[in-house]
C-alpha positions in Angstrom: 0.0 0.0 0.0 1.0 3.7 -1.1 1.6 5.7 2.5 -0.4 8.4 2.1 1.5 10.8 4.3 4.8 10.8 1.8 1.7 11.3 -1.5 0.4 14.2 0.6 3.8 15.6 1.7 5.0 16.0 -2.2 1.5 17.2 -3.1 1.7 19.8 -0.6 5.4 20.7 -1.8 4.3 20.5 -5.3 1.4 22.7 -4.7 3.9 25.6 -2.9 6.2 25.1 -6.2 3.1 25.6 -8.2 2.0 28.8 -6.0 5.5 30.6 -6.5 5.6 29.9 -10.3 2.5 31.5 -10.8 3.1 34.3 -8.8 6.9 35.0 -10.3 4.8 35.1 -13.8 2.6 37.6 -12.2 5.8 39.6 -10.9 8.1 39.5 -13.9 10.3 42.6 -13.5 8.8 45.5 -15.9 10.9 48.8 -17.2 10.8 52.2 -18.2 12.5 54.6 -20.3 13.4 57.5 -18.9 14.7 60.6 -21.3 17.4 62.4 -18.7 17.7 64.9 -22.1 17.4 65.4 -25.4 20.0 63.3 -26.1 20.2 60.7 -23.9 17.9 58.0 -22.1 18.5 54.9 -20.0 16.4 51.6 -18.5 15.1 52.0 -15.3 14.1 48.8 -13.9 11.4 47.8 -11.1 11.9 45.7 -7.7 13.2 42.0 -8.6 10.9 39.8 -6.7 10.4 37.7 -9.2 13.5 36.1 -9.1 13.4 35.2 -5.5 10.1 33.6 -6.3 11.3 31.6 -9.2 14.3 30.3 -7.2 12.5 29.4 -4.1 9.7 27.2 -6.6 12.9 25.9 -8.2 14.4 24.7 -4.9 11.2 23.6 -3.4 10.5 21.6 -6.5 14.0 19.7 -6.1 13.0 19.1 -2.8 9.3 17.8 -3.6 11.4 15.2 -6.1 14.3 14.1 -4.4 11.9 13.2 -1.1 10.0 11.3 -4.0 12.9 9.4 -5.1 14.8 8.9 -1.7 11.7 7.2 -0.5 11.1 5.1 -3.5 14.8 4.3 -3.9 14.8 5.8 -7.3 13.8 2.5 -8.9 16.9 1.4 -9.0 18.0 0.2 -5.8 16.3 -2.7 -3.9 14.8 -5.6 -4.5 13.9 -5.9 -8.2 10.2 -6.1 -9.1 8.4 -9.4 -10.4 7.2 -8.6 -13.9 3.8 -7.4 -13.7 1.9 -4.4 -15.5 2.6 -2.2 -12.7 6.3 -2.9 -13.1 6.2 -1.7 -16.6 4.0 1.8 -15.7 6.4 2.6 -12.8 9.4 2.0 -14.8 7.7 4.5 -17.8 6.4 6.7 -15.2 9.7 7.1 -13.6 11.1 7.8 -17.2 8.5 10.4 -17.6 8.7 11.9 -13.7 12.5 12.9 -14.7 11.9 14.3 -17.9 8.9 16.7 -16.6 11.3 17.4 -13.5 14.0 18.8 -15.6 11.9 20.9 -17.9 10.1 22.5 -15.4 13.5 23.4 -13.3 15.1 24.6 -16.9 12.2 26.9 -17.1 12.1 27.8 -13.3 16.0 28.7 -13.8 16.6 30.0 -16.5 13.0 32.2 -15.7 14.8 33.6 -12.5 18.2 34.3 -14.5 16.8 35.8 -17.2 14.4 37.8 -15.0 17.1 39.1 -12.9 19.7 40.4 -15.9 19.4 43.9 -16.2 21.3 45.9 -19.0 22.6 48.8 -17.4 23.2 51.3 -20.0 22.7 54.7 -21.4 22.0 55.4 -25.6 23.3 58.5 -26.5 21.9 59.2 -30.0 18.9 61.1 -29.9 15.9 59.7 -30.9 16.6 56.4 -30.6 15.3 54.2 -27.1 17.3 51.8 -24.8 16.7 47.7 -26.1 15.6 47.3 -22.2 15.6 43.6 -21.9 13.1 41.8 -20.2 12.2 38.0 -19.1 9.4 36.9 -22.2 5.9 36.4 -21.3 5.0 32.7 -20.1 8.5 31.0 -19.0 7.6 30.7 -15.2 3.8 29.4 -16.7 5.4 27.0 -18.4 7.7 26.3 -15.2 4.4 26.2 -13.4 2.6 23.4 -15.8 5.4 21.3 -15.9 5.7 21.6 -12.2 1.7 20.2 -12.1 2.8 17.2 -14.7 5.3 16.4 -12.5 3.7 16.1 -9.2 1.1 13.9 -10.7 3.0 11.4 -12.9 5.4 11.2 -9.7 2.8 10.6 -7.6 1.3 7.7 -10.2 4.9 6.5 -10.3 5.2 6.4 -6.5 1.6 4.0 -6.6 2.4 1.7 -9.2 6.1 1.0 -7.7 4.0 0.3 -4.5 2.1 -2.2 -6.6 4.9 -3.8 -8.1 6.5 -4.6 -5.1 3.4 -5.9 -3.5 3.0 -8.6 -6.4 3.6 -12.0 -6.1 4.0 -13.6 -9.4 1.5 -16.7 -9.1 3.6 -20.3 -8.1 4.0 -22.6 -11.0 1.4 -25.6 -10.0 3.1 -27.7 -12.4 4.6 -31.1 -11.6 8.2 -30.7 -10.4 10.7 -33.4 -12.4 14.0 -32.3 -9.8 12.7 -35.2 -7.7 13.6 -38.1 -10.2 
């Protein structure tokens, strides 16, 4: 049987991640131009909170996993599992936990990078406006999507390596020839 406290613990943890994701996409630093004269203008940039936020779902995420996998023993160590149907989804679900995990901390990282580069110059040729850049709309929501794929096929994973280690493959009630 799955122990409900470790599914609820990750679901929590993957709910927080979730939480911060969306809220670093509702935070993304934004800029202005300002004209100091005629012939010059420069970025001017707002508070970087979004950052902070994007890191802390990012670490809270690895967190969330890494309690998955230390309590399933990452598939790989232990006994090994008869072969049953549930072998075969936990071993595609842990395949698939790993490569939502890594997409959603590649957006949640490079979000928070990218968010917190500011180009810290001044044009000098009249009419022409700073490139101010800024983090694109949508990479912390995609951070955040992945984040909900990956709570739920890791939590899938988590039941059907439960299964797989409950099953008994059935005895062979064939006649045994060692005897003779």
């Amino acid at each position: 049987m799955a122990s409900v406290m470790l599914l609820f613990i990750v679901f929590v943890f993957d709910l927080i991640a979730f939480g911060l994701a969306v809220a670093a996409e509702q935070r993304r630093t934004t800029w202005q131009v300002v004209n100091e004269s005629r012939d010059s203008s420069y970025c001017v940039y707002e508070k970087d909170i979004a950052t902070g936020l994007g890191i802390g779902s990012f670490l809270i995420l690895l967190a969330s996993h890494l309690f998955m996998m230390v309590a399933s023993r990452c598939l790989c160590c232990g006994r090994a599992l008869t072969p049953s149907g549930s072998r075969s989804y936990a071993i595609l679900l842990f395949i698939t936990t790993w490569v939502f995990f890594f997409i959603a901390e590649v957006c949640l990282l490079a979000g928070s990078v990218q968010n917190a580069y500011h180009t810290k110059y001044r044009v000098y040729l009249g009419n022409t406006a700073p490139s101010c850049r800024s983090l694109r709309k949508g990479v912390f929501g995609a951070g955040a999507a992945f984040i909900i794929l990956t709570g739920i096929v890791s939590e899938l994973y988590y039941v059907c390596l439960t299964r797989a280690k409950d099953f008994e493959a059935p005895r062979d009630p064939g006649i045994r020839m060692s005897s003779f």
